[in-house]
C-alpha positions in Angstrom: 24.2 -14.5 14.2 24.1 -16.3 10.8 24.0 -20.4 11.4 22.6 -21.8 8.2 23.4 -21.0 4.8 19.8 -19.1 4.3 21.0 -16.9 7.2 24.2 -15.5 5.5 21.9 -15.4 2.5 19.9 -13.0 4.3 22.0 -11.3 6.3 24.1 -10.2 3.4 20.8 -9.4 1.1 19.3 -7.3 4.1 22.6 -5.1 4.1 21.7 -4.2 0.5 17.9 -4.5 0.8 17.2 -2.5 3.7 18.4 1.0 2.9 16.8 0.1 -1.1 13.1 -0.2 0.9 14.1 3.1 3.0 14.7 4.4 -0.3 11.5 3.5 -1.9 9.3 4.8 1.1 11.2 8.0 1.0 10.2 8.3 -2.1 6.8 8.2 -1.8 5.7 7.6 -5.0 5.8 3.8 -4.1 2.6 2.0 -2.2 5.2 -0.4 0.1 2.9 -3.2 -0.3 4.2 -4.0 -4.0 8.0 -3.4 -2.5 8.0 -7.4 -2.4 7.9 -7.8 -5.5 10.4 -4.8 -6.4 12.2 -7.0 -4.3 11.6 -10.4 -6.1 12.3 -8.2 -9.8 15.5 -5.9 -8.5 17.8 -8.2 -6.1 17.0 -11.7 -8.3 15.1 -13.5 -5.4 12.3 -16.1 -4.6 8.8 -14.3 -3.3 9.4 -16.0 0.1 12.8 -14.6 0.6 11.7 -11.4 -0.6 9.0 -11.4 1.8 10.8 -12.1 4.9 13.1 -9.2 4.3 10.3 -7.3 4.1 9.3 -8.3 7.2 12.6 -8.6 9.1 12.9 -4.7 7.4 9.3 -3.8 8.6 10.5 -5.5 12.2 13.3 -3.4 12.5 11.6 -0.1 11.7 9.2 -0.9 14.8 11.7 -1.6 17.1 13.4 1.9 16.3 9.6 3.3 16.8 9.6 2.0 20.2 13.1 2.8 21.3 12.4 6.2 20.6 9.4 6.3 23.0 
């Protein structure tokens, strides 16, 4: 649940952000390391931002890995 301003601020990037990286990696034609800073040029935001929804993005595809085990 969103509690500080940088939360919403997340929370309502990662809603755009997070099907845009599933897009690039579907792709394939992208190496996913350079995606933060597709991130940083696309969405308008700071390299530290863009790399925690990176993260958070990368976070949540491993915790669908393991729930499918």
């Amino acid at each position: 649940m969103a509690t500080t301003e940088y939360d919403i601020i997340f929370d309502k990037l990662a809603d755009d952000v997070f099907p845009y990286l599933a897009e690039l990696r579907d792709g394939g034609t992208v190496n996913m390391m350079m995606a933060p800073s597709m991130i940083v040029e696309d969405f308008g935001v700071d390299k530290y931002l863009a790399r925690n929804l990176f993260n958070a993005w990368i976070d949540m595809l491993n915790r669908e890995k393991q729930e499918k085990k």
